[in-house]
N, C-alpha and C positions, 0 to 999 in steps of 0.2 A: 597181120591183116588176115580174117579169117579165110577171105579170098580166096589167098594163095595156099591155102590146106591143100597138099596134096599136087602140087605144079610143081616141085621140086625148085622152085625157089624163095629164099627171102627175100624184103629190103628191111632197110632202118633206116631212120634218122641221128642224125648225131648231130651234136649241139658241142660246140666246143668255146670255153672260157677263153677271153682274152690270154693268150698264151700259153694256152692248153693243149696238153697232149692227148692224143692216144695211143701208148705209147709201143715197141715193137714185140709185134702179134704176129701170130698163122692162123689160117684156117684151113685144117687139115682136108679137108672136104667140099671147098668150094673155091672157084674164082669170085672175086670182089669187084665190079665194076664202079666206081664213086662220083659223084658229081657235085659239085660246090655250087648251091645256094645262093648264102651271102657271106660272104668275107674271103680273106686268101689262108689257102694254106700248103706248109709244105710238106711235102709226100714222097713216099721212095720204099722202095726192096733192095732186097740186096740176093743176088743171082746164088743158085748151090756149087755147091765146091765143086771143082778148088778155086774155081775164078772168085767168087764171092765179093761180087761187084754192086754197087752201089746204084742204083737209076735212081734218081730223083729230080723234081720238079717243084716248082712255086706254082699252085694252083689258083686260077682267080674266076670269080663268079661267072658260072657258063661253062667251066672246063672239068675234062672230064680226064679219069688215070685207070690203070686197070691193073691191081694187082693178080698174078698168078696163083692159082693153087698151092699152097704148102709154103709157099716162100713168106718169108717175117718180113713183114711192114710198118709202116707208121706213120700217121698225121700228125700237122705241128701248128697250130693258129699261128701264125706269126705278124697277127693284124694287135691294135687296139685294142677292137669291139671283137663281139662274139662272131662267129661262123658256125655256118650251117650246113651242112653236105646230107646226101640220100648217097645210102651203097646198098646194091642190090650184089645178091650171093646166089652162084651155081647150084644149091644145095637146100633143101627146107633143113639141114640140120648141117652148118655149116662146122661147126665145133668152134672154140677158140681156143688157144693156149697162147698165155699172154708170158712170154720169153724171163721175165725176173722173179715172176712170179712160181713159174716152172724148176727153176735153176736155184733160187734163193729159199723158196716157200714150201718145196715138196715136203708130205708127211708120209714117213720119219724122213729127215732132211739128209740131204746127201751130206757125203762124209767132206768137214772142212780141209782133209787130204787131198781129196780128189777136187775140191773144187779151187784149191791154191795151185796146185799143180795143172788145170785145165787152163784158168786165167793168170797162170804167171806170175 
């Protein structure tokens, strides 16, 4: 939204597929405040070490969740039909790093030693 050039914040829409995820993310640079739309969806972080605690919620049109800064989250349609939510971010350049993508996908990839021996 040209608008917000320069107000230090985003928002977006997100459109999620019956059953769709998005799946667990950070955004190094912003808090995420969310709001669903139409449909439900479920939502949650999980706390930094060592507690590394789970908060989640079934969200339903009209509710609202607020992920923290830095911490990996995730949306999960858990409807039928499609859902709809707006999340506005702390930050006009909020980053993202989408967690399997980081860990599975880096180029050159990390070494399958270290990644058997992280996950066990």
């Amino acid at each position: 939204i040209p608008g917000l050039n320069t107000l230090g914040i985003s928002l977006v829409r997100i459109d999620y597929a019956p059953y769709g995820l998005n799946p667990p993310h950070t955004h190094p640079r912003a808090t995420e405040v969310l709001q669903v739309l139409h449909g439900s969806l479920y939502v949650g972080f999980v706390t930094s070490n060592p507690e590394n605690r789970l908060i989640s919620k079934v969200l339903y049109e009209g509710d609202v969740f607020v992920f923290p800064v830095g911490l990996i989250h995730f949306q999960f349609n858990v409807g039928k039909t499609p859902a709809v939510a707006f999340a506005a971010l702390s930050s006009q350049n909020p980053g993202v790093i989408t967690i399997a993508n980081a860990v599975f996908g880096s180029n050159p990839p990390i070494s399958d030693d270290v990644l058997a021996k992280a996950f066990q």
